[in-house]
PDB file of the backbone (N, CA, C, O) and the ligand in Angstrom, with CONECT records:
HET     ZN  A 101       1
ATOM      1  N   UNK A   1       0.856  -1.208   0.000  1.00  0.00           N
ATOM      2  CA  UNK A   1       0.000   0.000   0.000  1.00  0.00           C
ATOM      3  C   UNK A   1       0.880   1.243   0.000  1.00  0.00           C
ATOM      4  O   UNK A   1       1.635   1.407   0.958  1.00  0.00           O
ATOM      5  N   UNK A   2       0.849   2.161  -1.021  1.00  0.00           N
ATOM      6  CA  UNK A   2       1.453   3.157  -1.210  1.00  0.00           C
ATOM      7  C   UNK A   2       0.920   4.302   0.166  1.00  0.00           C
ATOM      8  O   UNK A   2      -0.135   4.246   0.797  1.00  0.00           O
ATOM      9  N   UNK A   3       2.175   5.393   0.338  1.00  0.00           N
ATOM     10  CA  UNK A   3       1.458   6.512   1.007  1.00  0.00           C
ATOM     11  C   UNK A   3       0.522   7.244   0.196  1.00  0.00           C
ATOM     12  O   UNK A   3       0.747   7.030  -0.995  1.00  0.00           O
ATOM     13  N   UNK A   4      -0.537   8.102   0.410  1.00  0.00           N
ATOM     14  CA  UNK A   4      -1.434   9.107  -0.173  1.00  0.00           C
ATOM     15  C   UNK A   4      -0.546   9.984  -0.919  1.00  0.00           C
ATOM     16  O   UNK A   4      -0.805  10.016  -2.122  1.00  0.00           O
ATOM     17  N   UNK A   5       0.156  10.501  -0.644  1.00  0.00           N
ATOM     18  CA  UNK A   5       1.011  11.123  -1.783  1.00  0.00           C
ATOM     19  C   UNK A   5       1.677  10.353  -2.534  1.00  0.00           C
ATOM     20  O   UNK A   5       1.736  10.904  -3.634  1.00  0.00           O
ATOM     21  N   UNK A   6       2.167   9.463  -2.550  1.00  0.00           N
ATOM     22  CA  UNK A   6       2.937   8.687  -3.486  1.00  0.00           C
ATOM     23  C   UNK A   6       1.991   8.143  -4.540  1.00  0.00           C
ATOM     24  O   UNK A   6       2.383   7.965  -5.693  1.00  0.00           O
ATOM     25  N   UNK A   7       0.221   7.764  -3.995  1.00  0.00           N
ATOM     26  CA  UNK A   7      -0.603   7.691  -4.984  1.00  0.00           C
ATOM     27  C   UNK A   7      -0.841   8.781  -5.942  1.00  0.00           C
ATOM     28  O   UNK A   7      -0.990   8.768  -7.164  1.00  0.00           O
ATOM     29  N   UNK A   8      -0.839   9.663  -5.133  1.00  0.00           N
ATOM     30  CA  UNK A   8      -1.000  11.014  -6.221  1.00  0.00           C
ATOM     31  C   UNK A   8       0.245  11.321  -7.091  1.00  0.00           C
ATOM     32  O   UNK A   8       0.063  11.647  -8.264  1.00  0.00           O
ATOM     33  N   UNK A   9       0.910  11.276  -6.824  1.00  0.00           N
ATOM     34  CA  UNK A   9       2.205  11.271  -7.527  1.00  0.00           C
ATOM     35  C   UNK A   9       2.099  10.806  -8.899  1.00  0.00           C
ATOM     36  O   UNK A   9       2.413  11.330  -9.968  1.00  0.00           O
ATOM     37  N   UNK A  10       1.379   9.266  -8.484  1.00  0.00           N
ATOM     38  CA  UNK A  10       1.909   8.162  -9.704  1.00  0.00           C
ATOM     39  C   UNK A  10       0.703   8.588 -10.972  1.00  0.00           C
ATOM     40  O   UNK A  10       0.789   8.675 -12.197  1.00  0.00           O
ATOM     41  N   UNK A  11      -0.320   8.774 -10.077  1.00  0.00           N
ATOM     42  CA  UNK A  11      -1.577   9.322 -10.769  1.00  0.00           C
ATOM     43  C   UNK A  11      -1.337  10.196 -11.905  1.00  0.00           C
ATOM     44  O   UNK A  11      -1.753   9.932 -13.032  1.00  0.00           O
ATOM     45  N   UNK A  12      -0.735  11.129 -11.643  1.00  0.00           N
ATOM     46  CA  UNK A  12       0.044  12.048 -12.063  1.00  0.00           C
ATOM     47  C   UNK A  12       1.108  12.520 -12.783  1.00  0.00           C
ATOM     48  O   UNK A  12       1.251  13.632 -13.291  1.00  0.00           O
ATOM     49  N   UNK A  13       1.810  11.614 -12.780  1.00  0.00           N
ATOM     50  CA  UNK A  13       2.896  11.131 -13.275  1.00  0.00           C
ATOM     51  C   UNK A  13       2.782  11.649 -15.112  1.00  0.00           C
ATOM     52  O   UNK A  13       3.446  12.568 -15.592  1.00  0.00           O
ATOM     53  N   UNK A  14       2.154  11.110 -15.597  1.00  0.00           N
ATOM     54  CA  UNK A  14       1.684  11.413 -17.250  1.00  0.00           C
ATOM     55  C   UNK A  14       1.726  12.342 -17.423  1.00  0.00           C
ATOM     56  O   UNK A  14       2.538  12.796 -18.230  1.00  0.00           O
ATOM     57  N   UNK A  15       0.748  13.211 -16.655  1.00  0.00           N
ATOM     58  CA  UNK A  15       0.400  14.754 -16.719  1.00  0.00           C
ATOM     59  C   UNK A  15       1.893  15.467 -16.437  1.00  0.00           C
ATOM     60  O   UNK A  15       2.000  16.532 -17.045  1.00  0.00           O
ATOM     61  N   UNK A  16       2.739  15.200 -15.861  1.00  0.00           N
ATOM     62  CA  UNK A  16       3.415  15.915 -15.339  1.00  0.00           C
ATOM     63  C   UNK A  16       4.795  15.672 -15.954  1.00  0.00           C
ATOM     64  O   UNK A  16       5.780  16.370 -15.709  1.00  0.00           O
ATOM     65  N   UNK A  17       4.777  14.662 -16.740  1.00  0.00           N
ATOM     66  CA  UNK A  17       5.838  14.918 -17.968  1.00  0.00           C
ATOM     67  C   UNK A  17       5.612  15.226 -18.908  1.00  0.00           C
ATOM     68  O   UNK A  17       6.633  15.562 -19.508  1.00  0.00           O
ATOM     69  N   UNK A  18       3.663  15.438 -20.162  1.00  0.00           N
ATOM     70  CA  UNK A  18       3.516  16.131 -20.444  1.00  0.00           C
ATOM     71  C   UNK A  18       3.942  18.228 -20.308  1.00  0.00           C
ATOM     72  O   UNK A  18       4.225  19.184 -21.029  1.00  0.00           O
ATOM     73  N   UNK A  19       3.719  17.896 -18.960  1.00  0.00           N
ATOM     74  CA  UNK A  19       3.739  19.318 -18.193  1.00  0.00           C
ATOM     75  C   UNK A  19       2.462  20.008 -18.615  1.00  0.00           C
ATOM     76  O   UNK A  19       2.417  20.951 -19.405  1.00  0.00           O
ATOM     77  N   UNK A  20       1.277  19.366 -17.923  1.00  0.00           N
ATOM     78  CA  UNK A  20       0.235  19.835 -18.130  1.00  0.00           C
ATOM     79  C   UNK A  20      -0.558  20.248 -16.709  1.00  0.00           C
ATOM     80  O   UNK A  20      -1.583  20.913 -16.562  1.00  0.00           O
ATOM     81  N   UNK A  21       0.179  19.698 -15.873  1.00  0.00           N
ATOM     82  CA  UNK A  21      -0.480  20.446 -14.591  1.00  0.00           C
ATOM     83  C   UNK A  21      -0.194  21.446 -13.983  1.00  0.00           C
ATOM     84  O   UNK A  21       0.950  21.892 -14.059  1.00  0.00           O
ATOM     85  N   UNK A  22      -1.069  22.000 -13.294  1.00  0.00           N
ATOM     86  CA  UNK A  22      -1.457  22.958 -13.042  1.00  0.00           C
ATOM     87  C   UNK A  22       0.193  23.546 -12.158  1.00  0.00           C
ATOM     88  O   UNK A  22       0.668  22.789 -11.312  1.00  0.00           O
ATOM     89  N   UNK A  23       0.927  24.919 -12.477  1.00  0.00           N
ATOM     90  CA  UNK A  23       2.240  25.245 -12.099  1.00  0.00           C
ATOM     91  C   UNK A  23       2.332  24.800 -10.413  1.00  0.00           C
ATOM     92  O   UNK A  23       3.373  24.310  -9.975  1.00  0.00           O
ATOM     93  N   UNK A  24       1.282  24.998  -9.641  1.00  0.00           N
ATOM     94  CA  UNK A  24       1.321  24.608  -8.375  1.00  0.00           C
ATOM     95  C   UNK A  24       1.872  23.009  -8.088  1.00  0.00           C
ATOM     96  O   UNK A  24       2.884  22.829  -7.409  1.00  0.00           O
ATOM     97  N   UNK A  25       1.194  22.010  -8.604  1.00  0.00           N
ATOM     98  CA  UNK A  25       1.000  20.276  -8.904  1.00  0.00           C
ATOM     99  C   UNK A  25       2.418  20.384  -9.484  1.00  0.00           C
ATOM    100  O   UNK A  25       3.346  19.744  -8.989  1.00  0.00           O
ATOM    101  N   UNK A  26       2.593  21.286 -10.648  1.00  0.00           N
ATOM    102  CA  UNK A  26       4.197  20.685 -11.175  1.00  0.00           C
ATOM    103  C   UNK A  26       5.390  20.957  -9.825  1.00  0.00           C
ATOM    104  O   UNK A  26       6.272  20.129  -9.599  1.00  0.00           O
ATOM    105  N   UNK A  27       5.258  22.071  -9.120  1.00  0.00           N
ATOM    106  CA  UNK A  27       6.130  22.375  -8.235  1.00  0.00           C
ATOM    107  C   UNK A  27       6.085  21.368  -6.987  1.00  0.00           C
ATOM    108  O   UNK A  27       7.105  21.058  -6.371  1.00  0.00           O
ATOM    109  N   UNK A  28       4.832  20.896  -6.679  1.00  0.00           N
ATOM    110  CA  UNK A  28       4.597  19.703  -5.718  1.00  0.00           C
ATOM    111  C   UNK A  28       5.617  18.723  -6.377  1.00  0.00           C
ATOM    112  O   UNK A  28       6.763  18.501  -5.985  1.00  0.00           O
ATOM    113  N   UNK A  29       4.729  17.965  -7.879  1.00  0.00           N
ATOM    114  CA  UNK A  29       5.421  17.001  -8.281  1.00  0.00           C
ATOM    115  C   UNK A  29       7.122  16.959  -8.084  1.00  0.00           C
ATOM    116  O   UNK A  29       7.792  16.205  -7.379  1.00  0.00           O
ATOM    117  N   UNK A  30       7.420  17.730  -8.713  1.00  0.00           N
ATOM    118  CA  UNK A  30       8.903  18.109  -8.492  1.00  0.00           C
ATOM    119  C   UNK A  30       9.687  17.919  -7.241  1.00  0.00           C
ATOM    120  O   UNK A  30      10.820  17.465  -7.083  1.00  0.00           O
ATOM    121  N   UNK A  31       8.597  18.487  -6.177  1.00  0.00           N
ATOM    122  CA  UNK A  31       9.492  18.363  -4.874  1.00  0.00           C
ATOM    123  C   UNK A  31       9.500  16.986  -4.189  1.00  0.00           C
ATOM    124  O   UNK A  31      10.287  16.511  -3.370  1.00  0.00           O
ATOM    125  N   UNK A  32       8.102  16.352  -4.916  1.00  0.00           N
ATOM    126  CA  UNK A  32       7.769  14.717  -4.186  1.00  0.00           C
ATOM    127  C   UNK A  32       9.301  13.958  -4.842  1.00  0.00           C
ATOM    128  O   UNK A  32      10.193  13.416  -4.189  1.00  0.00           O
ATOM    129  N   UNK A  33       9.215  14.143  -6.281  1.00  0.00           N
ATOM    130  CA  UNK A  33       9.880  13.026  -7.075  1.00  0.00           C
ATOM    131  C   UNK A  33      11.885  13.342  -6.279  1.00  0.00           C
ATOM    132  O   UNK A  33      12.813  12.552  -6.102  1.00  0.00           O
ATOM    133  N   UNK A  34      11.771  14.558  -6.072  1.00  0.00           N
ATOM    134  CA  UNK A  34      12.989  14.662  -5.597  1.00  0.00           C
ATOM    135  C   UNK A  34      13.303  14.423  -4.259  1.00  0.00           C
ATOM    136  O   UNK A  34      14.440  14.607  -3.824  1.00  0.00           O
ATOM    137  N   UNK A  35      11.908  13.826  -3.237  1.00  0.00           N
ATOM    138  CA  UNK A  35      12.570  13.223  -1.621  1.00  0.00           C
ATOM    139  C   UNK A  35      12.046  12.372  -1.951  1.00  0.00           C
ATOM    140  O   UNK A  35      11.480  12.018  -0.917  1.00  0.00           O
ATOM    141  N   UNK A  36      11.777  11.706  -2.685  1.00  0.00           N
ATOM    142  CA  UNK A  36      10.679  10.123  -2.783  1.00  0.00           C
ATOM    143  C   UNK A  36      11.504   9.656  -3.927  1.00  0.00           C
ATOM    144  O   UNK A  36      11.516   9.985  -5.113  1.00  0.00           O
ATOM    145  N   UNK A  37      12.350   8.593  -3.073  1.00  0.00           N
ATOM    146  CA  UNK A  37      13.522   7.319  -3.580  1.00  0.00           C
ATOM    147  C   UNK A  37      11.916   6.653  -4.567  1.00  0.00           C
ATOM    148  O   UNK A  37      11.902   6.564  -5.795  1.00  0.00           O
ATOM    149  N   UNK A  38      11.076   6.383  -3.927  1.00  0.00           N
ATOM    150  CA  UNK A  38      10.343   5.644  -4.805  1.00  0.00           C
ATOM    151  C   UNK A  38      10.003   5.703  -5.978  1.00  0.00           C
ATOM    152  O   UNK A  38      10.236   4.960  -6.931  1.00  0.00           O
ATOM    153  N   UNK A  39       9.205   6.998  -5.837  1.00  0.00           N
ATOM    154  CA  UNK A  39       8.456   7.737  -7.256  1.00  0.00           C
ATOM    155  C   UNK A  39       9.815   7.906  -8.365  1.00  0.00           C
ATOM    156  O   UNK A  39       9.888   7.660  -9.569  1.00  0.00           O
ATOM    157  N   UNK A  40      10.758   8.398  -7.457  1.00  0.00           N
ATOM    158  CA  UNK A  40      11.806   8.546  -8.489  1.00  0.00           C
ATOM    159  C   UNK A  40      12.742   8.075  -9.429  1.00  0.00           C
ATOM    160  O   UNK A  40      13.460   8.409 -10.371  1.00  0.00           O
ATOM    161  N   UNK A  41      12.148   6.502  -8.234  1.00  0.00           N
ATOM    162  CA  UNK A  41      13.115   5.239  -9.406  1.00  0.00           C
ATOM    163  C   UNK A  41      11.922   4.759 -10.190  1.00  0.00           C
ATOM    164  O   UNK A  41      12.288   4.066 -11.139  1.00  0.00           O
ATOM    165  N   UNK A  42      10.577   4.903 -10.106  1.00  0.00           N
ATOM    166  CA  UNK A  42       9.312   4.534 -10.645  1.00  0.00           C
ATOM    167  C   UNK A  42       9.842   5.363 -11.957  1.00  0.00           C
ATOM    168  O   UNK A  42      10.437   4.782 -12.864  1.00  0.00           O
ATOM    169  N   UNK A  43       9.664   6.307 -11.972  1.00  0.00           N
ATOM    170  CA  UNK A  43       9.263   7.531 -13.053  1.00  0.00           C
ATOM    171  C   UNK A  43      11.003   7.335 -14.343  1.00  0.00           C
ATOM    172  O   UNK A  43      11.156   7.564 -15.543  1.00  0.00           O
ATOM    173  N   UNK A  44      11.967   6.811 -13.223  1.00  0.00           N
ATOM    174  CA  UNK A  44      13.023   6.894 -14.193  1.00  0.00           C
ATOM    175  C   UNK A  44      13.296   5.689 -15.098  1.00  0.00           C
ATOM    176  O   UNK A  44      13.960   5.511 -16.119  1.00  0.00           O
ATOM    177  N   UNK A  45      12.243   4.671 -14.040  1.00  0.00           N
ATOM    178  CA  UNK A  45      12.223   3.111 -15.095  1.00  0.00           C
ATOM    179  C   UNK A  45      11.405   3.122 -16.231  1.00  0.00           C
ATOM    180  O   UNK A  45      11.704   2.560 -17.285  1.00  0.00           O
ATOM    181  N   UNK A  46       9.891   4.055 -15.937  1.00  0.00           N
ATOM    182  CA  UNK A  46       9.563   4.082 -16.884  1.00  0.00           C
ATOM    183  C   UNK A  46       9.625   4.939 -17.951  1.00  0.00           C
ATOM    184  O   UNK A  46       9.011   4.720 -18.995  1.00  0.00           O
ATOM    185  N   UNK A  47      10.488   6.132 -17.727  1.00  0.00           N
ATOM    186  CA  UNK A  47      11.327   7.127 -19.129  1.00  0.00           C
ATOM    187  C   UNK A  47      12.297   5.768 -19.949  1.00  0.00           C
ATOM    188  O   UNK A  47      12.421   5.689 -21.171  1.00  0.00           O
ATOM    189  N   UNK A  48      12.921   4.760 -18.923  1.00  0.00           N
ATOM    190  CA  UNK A  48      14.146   4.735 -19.943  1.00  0.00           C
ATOM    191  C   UNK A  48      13.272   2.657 -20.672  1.00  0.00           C
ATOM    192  O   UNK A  48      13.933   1.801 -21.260  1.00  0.00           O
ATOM    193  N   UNK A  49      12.319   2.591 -20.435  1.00  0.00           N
ATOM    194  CA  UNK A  49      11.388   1.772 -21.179  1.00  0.00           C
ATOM    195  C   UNK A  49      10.732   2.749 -22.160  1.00  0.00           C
ATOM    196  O   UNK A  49      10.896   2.436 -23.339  1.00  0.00           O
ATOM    197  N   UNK A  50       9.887   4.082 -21.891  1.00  0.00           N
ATOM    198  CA  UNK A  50       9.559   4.513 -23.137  1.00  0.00           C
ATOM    199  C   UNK A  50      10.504   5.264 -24.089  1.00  0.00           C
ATOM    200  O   UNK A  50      10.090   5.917 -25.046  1.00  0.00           O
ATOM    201  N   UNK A  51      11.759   5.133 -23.774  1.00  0.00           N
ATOM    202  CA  UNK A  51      12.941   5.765 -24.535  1.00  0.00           C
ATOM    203  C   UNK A  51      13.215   4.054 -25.810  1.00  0.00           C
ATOM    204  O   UNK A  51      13.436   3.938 -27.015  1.00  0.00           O
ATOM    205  N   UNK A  52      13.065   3.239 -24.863  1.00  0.00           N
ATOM    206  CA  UNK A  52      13.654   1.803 -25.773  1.00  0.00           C
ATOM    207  C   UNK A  52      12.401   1.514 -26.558  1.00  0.00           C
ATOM    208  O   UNK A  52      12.434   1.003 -27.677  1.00  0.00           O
ATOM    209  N   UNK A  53      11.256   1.870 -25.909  1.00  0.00           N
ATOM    210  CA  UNK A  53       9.873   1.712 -27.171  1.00  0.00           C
ATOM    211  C   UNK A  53      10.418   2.816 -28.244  1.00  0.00           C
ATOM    212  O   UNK A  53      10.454   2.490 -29.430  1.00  0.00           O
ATOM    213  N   UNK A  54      10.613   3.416 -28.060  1.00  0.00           N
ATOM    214  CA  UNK A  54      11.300   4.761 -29.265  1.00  0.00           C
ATOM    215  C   UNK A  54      11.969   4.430 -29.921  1.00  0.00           C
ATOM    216  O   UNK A  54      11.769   4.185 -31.110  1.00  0.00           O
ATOM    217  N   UNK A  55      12.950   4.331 -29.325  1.00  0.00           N
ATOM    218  CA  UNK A  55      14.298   3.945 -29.888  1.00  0.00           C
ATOM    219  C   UNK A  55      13.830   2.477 -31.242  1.00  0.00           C
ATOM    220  O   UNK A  55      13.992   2.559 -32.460  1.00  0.00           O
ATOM    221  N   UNK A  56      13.173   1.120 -30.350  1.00  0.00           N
ATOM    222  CA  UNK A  56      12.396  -0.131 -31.468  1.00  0.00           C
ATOM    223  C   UNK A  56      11.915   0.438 -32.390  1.00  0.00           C
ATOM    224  O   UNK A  56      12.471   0.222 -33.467  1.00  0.00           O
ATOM    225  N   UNK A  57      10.543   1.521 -32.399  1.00  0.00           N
ATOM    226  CA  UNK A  57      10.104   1.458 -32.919  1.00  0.00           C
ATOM    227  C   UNK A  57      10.391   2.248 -34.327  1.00  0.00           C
ATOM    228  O   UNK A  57       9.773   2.308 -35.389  1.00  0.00           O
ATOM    229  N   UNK A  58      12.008   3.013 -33.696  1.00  0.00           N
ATOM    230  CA  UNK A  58      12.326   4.134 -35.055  1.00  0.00           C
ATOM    231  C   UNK A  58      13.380   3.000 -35.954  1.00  0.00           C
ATOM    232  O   UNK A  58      13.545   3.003 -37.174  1.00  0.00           O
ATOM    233  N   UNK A  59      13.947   2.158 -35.050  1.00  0.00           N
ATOM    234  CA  UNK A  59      14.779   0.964 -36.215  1.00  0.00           C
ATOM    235  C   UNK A  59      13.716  -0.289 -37.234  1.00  0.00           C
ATOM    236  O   UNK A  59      14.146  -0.897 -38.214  1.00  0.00           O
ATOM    237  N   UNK A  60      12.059  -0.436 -36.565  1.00  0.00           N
ATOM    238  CA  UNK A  60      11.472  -0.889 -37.217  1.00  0.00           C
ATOM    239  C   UNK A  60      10.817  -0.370 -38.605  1.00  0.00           C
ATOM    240  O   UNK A  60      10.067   0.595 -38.750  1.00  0.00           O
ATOM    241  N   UNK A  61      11.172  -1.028 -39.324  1.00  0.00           N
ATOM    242  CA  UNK A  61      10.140  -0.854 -40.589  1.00  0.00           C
ATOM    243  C   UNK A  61       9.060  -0.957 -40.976  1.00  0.00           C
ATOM    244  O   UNK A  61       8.819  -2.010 -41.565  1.00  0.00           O
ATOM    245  N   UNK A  62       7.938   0.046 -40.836  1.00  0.00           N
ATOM    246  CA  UNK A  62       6.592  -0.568 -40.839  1.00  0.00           C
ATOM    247  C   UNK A  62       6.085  -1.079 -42.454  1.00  0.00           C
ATOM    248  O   UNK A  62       6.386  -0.471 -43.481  1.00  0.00           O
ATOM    249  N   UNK A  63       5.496  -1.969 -42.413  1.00  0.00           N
ATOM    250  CA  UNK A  63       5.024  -2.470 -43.975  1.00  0.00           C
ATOM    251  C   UNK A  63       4.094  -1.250 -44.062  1.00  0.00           C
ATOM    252  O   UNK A  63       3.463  -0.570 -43.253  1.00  0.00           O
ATOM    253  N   UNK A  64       4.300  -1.268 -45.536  1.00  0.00           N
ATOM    254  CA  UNK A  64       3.107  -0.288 -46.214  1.00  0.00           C
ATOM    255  C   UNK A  64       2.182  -0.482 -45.766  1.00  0.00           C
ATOM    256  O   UNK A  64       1.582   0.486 -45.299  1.00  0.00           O
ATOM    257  N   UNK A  65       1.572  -1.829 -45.667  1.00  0.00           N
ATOM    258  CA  UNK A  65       0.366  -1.991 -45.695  1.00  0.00           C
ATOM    259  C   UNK A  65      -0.144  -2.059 -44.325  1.00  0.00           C
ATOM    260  O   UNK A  65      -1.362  -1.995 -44.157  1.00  0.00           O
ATOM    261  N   UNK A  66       0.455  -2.151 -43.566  1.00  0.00           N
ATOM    262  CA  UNK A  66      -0.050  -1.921 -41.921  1.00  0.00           C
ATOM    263  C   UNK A  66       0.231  -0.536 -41.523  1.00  0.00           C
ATOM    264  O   UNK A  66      -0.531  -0.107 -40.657  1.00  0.00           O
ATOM    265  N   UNK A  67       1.119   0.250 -41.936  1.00  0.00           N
ATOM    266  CA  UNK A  67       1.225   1.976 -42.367  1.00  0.00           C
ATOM    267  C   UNK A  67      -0.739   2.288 -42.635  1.00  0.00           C
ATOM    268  O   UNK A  67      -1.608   2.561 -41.807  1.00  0.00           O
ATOM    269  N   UNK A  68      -0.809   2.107 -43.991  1.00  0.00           N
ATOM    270  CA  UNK A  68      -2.163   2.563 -44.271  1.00  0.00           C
ATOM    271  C   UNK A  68      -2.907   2.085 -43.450  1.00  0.00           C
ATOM    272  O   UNK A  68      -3.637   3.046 -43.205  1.00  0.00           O
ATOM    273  N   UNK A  69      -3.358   1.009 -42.644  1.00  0.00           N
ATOM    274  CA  UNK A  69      -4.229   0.765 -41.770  1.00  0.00           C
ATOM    275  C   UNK A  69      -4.182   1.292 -40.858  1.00  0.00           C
ATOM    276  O   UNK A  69      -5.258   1.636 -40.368  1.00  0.00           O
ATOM    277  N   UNK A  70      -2.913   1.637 -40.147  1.00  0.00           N
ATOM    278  CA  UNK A  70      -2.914   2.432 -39.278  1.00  0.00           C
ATOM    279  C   UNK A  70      -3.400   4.185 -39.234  1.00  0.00           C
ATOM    280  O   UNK A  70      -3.727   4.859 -38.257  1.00  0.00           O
ATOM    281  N   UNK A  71      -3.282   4.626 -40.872  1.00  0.00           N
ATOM    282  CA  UNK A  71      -4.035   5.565 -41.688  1.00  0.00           C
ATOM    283  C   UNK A  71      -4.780   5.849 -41.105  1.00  0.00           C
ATOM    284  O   UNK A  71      -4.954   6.638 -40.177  1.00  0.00           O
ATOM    285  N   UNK A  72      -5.557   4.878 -41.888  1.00  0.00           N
ATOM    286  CA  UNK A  72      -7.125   4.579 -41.896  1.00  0.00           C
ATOM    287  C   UNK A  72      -8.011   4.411 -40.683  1.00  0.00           C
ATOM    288  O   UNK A  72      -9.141   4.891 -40.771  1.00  0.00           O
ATOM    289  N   UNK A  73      -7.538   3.579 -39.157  1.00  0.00           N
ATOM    290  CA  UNK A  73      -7.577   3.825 -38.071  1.00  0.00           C
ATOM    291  C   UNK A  73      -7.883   5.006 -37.676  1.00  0.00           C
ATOM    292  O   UNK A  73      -9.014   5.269 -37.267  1.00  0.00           O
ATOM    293  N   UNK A  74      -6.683   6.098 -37.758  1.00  0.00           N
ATOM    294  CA  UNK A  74      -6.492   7.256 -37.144  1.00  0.00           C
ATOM    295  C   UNK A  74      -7.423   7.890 -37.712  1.00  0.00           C
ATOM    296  O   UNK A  74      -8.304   8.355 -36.990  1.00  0.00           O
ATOM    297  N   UNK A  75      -7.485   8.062 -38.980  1.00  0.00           N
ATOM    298  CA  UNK A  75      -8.716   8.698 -40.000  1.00  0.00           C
ATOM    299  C   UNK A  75     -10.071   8.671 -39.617  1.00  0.00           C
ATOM    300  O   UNK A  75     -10.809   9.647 -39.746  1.00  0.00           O
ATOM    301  N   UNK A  76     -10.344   7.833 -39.257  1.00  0.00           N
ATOM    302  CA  UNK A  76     -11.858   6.995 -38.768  1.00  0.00           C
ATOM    303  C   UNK A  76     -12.113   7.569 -37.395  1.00  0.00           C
ATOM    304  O   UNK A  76     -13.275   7.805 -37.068  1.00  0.00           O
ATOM    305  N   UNK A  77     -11.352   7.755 -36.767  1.00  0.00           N
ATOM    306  CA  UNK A  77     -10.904   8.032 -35.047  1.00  0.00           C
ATOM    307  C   UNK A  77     -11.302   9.538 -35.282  1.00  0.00           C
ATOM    308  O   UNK A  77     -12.340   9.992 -34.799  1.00  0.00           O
ATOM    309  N   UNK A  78     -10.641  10.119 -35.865  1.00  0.00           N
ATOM    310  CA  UNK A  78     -10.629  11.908 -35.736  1.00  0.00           C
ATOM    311  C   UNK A  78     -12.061  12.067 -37.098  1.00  0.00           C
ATOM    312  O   UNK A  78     -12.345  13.258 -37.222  1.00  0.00           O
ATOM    313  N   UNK A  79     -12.598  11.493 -37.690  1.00  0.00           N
ATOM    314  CA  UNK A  79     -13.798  11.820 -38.013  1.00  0.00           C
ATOM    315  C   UNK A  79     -15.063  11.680 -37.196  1.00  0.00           C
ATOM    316  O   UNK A  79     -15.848  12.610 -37.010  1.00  0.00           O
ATOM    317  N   UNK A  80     -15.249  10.098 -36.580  1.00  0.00           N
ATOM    318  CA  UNK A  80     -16.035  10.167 -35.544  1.00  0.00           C
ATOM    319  C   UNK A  80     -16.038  10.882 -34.180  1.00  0.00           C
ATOM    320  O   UNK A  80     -16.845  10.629 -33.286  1.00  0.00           O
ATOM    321  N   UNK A  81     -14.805  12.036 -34.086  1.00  0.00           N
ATOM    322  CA  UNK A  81     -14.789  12.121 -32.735  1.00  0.00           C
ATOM    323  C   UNK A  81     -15.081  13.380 -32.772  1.00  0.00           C
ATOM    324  O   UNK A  81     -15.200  14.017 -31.725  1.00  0.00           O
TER     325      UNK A  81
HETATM  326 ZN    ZN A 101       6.419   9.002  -3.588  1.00  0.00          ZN2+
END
């Protein structure tokens, strides 16, 4: 069971490497991730996993044809929405 702040933290977490919260929440965040061993090895495992999804996915070659579906997906997505 996490502490109450450390839940909020993690909650948060997205937003706050976007940098979409609110300047108060970013200055919290900031000060949690920097006394909280936890959050901080949390947040740095998962930068350097979405750095290696990056990294895969820029040496992969996507087939044409799963390219256009993926198109077509997105296309379909931002018309119905
Ligand atoms: Zn924490």
């Amino acid at each position: 069971m996490l502490p109450p702040e450390c839940e909020t933290a993690l909650q948060q977490l997205d937003a706050f490497r976007r940098g979409e919260l609110p300047p108060d929440d970013m200055q919290l965040m900031r000060g949690h991730l920097e006394a909280c061993r936890r959050c901080f090895s949390f947040k740095r495992h998962e930068e350097a996993f979405l750095d290696r999804l990056v990294a895969t996915a820029k040496h992969c070659s996507c087939p044409e044809e799963l390219r256009a579906t993926i198109y077509r997906m997105i296309a379909k997505e931002s018309r119905d929405n």
